[in-house]
Backbone bond lengths (Angstrom), bond angles and torsions (degrees), N, CA, C in turn:
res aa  C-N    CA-C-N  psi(-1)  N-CA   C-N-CA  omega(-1)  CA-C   N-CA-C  phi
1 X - - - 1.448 - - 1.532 108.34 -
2 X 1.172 121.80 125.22 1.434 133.38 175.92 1.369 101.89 -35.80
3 X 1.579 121.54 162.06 1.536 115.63 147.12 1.434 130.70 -77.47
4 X 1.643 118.39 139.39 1.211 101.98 -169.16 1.123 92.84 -128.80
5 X 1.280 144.92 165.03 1.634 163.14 145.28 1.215 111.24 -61.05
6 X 1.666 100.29 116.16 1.537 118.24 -174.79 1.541 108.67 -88.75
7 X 1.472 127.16 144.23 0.838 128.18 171.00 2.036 115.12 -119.33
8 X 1.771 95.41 140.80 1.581 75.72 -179.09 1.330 146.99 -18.30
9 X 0.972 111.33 -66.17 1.499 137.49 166.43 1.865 117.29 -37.56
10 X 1.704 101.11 -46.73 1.493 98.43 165.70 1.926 117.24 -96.79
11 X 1.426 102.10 5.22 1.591 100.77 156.11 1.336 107.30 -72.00
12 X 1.294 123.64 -60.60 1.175 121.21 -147.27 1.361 101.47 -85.14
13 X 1.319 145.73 -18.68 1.788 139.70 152.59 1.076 116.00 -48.13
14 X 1.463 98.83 -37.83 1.888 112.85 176.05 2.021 114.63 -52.79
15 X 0.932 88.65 -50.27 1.305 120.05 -148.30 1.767 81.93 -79.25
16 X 1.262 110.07 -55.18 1.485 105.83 -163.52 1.780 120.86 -61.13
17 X 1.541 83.99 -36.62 1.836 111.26 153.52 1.243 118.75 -40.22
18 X 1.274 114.20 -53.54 1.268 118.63 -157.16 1.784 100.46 -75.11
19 X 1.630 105.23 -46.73 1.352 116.45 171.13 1.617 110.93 -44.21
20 X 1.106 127.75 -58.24 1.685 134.69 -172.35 1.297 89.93 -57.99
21 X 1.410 142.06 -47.88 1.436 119.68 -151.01 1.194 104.22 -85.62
22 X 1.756 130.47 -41.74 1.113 126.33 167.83 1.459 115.99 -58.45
23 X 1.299 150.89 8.86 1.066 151.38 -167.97 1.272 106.43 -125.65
24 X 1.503 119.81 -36.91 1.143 128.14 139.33 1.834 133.80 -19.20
25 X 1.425 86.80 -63.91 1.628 78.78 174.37 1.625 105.15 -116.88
26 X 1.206 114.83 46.39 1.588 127.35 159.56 1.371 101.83 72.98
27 X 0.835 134.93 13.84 2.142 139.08 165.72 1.559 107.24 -71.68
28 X 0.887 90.40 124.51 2.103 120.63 159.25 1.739 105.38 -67.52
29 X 0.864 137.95 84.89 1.550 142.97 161.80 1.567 121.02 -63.00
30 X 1.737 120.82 57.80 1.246 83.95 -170.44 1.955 116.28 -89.04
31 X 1.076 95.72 173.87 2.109 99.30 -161.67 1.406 104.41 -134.20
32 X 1.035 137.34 109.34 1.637 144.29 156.91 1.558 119.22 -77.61
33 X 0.804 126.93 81.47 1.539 127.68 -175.64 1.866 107.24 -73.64
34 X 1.373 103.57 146.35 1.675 124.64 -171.17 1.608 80.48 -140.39
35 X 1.644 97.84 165.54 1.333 117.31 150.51 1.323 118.08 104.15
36 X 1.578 114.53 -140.62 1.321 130.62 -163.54 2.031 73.72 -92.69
37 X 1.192 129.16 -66.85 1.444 115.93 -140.96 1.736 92.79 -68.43
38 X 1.001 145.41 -7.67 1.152 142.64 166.41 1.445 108.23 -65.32
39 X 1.085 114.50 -60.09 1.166 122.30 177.48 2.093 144.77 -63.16
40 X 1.666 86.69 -9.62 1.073 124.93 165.36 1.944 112.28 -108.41
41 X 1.112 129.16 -28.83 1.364 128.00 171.22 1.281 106.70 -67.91
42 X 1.316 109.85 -78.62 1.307 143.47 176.34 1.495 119.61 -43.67
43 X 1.093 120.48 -45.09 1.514 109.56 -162.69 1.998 91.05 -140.94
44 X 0.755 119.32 38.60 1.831 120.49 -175.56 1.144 87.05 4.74
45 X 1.572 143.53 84.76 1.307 154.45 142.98 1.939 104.66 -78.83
46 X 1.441 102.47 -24.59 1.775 82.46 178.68 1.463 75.61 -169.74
47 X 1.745 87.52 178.10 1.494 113.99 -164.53 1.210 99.78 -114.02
48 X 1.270 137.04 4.00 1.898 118.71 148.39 1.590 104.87 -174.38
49 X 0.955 121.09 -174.05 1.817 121.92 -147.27 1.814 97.29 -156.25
50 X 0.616 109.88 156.70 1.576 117.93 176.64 1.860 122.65 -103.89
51 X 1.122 87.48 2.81 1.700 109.24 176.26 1.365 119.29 169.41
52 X 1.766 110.07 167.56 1.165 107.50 -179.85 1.260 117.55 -95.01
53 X 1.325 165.75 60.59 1.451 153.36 -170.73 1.522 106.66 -44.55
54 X 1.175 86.66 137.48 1.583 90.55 -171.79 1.917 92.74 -172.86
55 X 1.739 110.18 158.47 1.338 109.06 -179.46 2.228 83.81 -126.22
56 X 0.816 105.92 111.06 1.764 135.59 -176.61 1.609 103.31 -85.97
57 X 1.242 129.38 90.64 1.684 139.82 156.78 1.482 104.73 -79.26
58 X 0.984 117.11 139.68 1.879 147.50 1.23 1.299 80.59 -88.80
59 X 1.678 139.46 146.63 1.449 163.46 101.91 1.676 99.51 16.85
60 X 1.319 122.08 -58.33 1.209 123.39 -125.84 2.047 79.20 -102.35
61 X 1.188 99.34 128.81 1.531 123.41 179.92 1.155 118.36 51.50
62 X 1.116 129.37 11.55 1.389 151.35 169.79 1.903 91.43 -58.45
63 X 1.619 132.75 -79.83 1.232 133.42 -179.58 1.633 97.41 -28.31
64 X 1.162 127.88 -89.57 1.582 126.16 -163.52 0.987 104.46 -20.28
65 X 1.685 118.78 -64.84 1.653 124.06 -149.50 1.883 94.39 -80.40
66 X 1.430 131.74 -4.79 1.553 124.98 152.15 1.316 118.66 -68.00
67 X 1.454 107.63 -29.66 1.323 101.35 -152.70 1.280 101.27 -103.99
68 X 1.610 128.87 -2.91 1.299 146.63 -177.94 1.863 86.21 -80.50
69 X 1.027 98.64 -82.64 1.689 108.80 178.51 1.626 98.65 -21.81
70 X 1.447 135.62 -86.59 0.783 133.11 -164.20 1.551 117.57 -41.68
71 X 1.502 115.88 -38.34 1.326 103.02 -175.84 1.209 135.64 -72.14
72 X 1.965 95.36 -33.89 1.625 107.98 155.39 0.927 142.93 -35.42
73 X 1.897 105.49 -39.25 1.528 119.70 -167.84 1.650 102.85 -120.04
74 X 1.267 131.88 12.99 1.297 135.27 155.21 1.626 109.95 77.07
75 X 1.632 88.37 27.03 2.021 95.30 177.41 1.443 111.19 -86.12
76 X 0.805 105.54 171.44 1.807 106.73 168.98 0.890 107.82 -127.14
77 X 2.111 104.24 163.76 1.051 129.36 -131.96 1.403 118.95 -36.42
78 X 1.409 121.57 -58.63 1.131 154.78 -147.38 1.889 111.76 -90.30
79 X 1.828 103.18 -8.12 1.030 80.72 176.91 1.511 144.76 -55.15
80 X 1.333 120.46 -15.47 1.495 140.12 164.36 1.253 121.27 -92.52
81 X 1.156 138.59 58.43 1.320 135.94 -168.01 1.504 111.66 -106.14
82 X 1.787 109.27 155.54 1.676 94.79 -173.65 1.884 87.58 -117.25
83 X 1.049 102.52 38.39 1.651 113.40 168.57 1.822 93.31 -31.89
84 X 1.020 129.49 -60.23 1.701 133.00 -166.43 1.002 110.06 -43.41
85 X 1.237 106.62 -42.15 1.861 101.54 175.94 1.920 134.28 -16.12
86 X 1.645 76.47 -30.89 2.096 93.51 -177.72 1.399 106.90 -80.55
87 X 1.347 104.89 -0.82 1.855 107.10 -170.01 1.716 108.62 -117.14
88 X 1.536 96.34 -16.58 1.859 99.55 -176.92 1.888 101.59 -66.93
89 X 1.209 84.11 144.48 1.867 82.46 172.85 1.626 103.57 -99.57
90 X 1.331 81.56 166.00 1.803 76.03 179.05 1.553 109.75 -79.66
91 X 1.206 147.49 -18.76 1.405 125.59 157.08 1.932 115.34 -55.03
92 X 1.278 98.95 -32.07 1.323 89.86 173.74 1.709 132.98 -60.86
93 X 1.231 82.41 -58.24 1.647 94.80 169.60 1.512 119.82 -62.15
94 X 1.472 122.56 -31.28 1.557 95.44 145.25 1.072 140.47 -11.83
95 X 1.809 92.10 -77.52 1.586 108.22 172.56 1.561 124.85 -98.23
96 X 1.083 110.20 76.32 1.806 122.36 -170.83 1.047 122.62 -58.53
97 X 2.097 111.53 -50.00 1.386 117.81 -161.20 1.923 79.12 -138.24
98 X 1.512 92.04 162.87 1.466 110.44 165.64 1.492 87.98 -148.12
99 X 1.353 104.30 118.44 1.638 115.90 171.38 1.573 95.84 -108.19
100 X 1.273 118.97 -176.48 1.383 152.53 -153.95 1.437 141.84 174.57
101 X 1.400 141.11 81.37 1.190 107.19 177.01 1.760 114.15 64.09
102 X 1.149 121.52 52.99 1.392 137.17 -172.08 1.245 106.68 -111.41
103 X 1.910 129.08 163.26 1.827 121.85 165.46 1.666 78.59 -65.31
104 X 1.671 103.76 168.02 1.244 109.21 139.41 1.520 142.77 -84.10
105 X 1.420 98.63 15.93 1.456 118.35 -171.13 1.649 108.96 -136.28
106 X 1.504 127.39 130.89 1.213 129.24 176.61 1.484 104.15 111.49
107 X 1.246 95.82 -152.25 1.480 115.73 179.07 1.449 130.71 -106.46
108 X 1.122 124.09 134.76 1.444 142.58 -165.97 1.428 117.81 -121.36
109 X 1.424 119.23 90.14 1.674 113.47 -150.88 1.974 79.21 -104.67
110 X 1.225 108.19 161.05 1.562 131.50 167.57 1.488 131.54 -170.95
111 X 1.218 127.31 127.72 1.537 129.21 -150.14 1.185 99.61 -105.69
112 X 1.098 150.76 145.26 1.810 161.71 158.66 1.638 107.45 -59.50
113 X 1.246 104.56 119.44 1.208 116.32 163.94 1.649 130.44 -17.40
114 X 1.446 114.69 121.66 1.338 102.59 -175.94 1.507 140.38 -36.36
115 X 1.475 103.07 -34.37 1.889 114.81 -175.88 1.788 99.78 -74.85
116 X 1.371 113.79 -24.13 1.616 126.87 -158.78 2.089 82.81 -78.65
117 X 1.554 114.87 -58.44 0.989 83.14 -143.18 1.770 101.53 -86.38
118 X 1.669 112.58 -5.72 1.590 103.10 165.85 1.713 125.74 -73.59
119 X 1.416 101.41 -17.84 1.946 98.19 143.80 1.165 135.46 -76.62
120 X 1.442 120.32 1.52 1.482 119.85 144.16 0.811 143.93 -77.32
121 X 1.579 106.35 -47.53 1.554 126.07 150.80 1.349 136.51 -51.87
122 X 1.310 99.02 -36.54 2.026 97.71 155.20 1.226 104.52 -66.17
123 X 1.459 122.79 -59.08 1.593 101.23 -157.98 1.241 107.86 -69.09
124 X 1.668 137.46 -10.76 1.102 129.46 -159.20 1.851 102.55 -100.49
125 X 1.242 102.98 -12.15 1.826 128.04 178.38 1.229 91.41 -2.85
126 X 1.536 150.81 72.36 1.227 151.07 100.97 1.437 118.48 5.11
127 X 1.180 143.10 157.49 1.360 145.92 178.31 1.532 108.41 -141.81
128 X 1.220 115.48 135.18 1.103 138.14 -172.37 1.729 111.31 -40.71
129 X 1.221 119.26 67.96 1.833 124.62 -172.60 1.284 121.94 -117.15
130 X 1.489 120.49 74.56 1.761 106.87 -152.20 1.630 133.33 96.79
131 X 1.626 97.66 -37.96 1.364 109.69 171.13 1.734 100.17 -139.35
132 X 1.528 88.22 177.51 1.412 92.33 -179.20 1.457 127.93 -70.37
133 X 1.639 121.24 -6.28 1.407 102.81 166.89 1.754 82.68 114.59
134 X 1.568 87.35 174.43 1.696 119.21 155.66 1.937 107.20 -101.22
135 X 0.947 135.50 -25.36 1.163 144.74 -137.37 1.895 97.64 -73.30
136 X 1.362 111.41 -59.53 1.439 123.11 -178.49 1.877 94.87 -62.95
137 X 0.973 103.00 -72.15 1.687 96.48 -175.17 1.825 101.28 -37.55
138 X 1.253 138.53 -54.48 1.233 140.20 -137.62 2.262 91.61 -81.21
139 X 1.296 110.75 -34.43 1.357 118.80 156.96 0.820 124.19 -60.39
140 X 1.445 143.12 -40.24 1.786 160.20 171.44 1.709 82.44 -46.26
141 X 1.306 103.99 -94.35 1.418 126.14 172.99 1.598 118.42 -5.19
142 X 1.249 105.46 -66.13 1.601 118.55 -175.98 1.541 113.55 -58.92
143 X 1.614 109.18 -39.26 1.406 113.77 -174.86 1.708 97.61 -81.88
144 X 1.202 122.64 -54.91 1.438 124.43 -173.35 1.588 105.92 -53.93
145 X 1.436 131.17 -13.08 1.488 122.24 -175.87 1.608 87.67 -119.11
146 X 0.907 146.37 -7.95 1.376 141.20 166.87 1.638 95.54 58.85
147 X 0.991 114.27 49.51 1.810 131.06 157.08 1.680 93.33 -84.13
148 X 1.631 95.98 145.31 1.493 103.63 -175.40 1.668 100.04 -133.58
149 X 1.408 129.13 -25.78 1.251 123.24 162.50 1.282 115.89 -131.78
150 X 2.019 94.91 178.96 1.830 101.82 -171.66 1.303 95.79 -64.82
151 X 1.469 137.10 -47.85 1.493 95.76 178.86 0.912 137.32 -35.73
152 X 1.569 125.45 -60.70 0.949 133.85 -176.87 1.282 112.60 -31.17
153 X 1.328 116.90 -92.81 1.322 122.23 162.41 1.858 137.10 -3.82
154 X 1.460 100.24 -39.17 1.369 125.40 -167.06 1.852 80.52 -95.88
155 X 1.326 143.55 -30.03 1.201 129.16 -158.63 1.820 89.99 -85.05
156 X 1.239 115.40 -32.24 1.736 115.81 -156.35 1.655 101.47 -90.87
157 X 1.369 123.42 3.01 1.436 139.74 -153.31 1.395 83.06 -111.84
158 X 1.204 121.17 -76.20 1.757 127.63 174.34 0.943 131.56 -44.33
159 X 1.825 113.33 -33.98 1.444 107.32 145.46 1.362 145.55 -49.59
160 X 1.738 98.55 -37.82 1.852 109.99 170.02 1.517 108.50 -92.76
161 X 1.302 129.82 -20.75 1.521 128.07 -167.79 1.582 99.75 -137.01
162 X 1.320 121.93 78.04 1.216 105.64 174.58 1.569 120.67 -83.44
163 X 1.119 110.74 141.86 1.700 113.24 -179.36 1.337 111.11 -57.75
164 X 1.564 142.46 156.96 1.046 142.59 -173.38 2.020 97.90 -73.31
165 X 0.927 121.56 -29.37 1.622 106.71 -165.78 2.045 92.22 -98.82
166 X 1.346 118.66 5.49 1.472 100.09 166.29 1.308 142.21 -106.68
């Protein structure tokens, strides 16, 4: 299936799908969302995304029940991908998911903390080539954490990516 541009509205049908089927056959789905769909759920930073980034627990049949979704709803392949993985730091991925008080059945969506995901987005500072970039998200970001300088910024970066000599 070609790539297509997701829009809120068809994330979250997606998504709700995806919840019924895993609930369906009694699976716990839990989902950490990064990225553009964060940034479009979460903060109406834009009007559609080209995938979902997301890191998807338990591994195991999780792909089918994406790829079931996708066929239903005419997404392609990739709409669920944990492509981000190259951007999680390792303090992050420690801490991946914080569940709570969840069904034990379906889906369990949760977004990373605001400072978490503008240290991805800096380091991941993409430039506008085909797609829209990191640049607009990395503004979303700046105003929503009410950071006012590069320190600043450079202090919340070191928290998720620390340099080897800090």
């Amino acid at each position: 299936m070609p790539l297509k541009k997701l829009t809120k509205q068809e994330i979250a049908s997606a998504l709700g799908r995806l919840s019924e089927l895993a609930a369906s056959e009694g699976v716990r789905l839990e989902m950490t969302l990064y990225g553009g769909a964060v940034m479009l759920l979460a903060y109406n930073a834009r009007q559609v995304t080209k995938d979902v980034d997301a890191i998807v627990h338990p591994p195991d049949g999780r792909r089918r029940l994406i790829a079931r979704v996708a066929g239903e709803r005419g997404l392609h392949d990739g709409w669920i991908n944990d492509d981000v993985k190259q951007f999680i730091s390792i303090r992050e991925a420690k801490n991946e998911l914080i569940i709570a008080n969840v069904s034990p059945t379906g889906l369990h969506v949760t977004d990373r903390p605001q400072n978490i995901l503008l240290a991805m987005k800096v380091m991941a500072c993409r430039s506008p080539a085909g797609y829209e970039g990191d640049y607009k998200d990395i503004e979303v970001l700046l105003r929503v954490t009410k950071l006012k300088t590069v320190a600043q910024v450079q202090t919340v970066i070191d928290c998720f990516f620390p340099t080897p000599f800090s």
